[in-house]
C-alpha positions as a LaTeX table, in Angstrom:
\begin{tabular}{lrrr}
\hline
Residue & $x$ (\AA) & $y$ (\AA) & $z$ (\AA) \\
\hline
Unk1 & 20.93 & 22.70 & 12.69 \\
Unk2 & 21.39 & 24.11 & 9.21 \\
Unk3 & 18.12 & 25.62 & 7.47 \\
Unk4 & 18.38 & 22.79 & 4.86 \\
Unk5 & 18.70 & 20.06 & 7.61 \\
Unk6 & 15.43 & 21.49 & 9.18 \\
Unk7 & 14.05 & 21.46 & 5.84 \\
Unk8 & 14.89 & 17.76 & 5.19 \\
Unk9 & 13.53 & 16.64 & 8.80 \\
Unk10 & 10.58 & 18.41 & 8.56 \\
Unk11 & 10.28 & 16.78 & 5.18 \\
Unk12 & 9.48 & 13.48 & 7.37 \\
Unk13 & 6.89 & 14.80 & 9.53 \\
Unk14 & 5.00 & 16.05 & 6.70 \\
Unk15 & 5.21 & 12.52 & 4.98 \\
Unk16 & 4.46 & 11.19 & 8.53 \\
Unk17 & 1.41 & 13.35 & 8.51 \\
Unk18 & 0.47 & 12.11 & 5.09 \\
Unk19 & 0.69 & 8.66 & 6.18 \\
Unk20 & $-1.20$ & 9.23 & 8.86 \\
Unk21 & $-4.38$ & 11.02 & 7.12 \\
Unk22 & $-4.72$ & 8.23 & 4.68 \\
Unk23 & $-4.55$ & 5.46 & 7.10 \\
Unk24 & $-7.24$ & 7.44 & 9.26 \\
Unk25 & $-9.65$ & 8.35 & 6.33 \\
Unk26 & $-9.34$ & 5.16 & 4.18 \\
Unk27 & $-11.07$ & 1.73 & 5.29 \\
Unk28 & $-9.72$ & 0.26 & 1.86 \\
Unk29 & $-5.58$ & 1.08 & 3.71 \\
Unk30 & $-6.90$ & $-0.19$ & 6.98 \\
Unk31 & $-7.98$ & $-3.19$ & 5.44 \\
Unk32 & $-4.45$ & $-3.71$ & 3.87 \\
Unk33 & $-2.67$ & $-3.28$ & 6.46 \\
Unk34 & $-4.74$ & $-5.78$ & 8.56 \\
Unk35 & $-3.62$ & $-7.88$ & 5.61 \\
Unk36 & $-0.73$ & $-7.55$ & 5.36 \\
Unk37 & 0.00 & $-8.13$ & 9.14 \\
Unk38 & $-2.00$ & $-11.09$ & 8.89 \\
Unk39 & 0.43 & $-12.57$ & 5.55 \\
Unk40 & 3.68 & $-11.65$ & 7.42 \\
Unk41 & 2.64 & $-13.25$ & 10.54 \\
Unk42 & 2.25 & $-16.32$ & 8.35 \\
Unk43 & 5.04 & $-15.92$ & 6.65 \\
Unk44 & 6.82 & $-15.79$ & 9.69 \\
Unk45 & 5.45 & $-19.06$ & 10.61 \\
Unk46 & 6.63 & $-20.34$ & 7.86 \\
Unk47 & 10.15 & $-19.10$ & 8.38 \\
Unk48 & 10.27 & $-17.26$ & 5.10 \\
Unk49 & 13.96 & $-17.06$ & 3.93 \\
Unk50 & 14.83 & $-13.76$ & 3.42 \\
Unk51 & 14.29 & $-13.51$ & $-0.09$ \\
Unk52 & 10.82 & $-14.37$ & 0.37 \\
Unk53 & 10.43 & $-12.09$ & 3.11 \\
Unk54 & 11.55 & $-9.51$ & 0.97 \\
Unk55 & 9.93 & $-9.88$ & $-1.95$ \\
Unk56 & 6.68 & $-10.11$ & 0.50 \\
Unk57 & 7.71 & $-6.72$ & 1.85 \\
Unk58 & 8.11 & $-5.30$ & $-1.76$ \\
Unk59 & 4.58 & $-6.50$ & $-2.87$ \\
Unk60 & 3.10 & $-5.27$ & 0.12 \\
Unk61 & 4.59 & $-1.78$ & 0.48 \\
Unk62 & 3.54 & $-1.16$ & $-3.35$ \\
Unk63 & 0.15 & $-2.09$ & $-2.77$ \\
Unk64 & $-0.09$ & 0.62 & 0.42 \\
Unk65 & 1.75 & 2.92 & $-1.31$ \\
Unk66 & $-0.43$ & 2.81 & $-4.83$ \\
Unk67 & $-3.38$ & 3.43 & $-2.31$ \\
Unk68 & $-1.70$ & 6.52 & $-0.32$ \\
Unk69 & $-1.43$ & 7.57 & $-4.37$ \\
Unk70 & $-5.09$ & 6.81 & $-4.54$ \\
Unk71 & $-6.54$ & 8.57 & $-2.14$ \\
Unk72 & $-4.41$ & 11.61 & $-2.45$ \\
Unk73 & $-5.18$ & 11.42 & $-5.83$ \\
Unk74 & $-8.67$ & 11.51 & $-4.97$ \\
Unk75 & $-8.56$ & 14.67 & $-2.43$ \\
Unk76 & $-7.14$ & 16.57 & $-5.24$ \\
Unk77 & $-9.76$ & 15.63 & $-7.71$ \\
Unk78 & $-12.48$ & 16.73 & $-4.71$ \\
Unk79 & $-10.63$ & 19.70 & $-4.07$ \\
Unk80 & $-10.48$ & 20.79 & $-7.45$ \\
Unk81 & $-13.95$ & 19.86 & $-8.19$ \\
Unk82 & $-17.43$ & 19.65 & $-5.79$ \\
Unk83 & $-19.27$ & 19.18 & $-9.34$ \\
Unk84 & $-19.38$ & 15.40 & $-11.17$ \\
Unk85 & $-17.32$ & 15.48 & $-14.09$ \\
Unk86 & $-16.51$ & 12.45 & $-16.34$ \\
Unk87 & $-12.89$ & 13.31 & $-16.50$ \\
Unk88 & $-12.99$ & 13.49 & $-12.62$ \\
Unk89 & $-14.33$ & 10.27 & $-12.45$ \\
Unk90 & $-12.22$ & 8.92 & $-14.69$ \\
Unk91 & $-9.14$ & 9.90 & $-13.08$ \\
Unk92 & $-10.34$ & 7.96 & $-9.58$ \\
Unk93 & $-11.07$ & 5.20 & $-11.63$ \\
Unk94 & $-8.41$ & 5.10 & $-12.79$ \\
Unk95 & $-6.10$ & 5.23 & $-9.92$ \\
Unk96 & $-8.59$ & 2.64 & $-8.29$ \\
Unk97 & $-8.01$ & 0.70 & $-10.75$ \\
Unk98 & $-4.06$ & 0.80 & $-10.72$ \\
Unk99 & $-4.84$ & $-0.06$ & $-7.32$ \\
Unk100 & $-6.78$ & $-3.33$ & $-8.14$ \\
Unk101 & $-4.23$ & $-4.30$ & $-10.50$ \\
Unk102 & $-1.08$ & $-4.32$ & $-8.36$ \\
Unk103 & $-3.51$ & $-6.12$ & $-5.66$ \\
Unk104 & $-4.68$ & $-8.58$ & $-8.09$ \\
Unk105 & $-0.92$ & $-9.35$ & $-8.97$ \\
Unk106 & 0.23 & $-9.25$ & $-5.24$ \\
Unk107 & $-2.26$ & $-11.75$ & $-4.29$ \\
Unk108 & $-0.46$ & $-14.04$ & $-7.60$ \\
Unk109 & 2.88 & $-13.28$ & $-6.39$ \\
Unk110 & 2.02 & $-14.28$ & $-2.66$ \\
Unk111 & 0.47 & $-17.23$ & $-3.56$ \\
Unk112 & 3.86 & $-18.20$ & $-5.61$ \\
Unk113 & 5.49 & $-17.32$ & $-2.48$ \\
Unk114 & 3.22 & $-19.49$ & 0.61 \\
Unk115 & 3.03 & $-22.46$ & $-2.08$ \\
Unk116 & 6.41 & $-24.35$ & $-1.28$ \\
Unk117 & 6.56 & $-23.73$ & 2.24 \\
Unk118 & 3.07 & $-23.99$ & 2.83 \\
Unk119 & 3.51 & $-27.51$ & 1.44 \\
Unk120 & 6.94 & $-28.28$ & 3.13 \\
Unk121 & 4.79 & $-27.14$ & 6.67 \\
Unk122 & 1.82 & $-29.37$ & 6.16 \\
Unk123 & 3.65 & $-32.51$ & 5.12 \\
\hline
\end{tabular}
């Protein structure tokens, strides 16, 4: 294998290792996930066409991804700083609050998606 192949393989591991780290030291991606298994079992269920089903996938890979974003974003702020600083804390607001707002819309979004087969399901 080429040096630049190896390079682009190993690329994955390292993102695989990333992945990995954030799901292990974050409850808030845990709970997510456990979400988001729960809303595509349900969307399942409801036989989601595939539109649906991929807009659902969209929303919810955004959501983990802006809180892999997070919480690297917060390692670096730690690493850089032991000491409280207001621009510290600002900056993990910040990206907990990016966080909350992509959440607050995905939650919008899904409930424009369960409505009409929810409804069709039930009746």
């Amino acid at each position: 294998m080429r040096p630049s192949a190896r390079r682009f393989v190993r690329s994955f591991g390292y993102a695989w290792e990333g992945i990995k780290a954030a799901v292990k030291g974050e409850q808030n991606i845990k709970i997510h996930l456990a979400v988001s298994c729960i809303v595509l079992l349900v969307a399942y269920v409801l036989e989601f066409s595939a539109v649906r089903f991929s807009i659902l996938l969209i929303v919810i890979g955004n959501v983990i991804c802006l809180e892999i974003v997070n919480t690297a974003l917060e390692r670096l702020v730690d690493l850089v700083t032991n000491d409280y600083h207001p621009l510290a804390k600002q900056a993990k607001d910040m990206a907990a609050g990016a966080v909350l707002v992509f959440s607050v819309i995905a939650v919008i979004i899904g409930l424009l998606l369960f409505l009409k087969p929810a409804l069709h399901y039930f009746s």
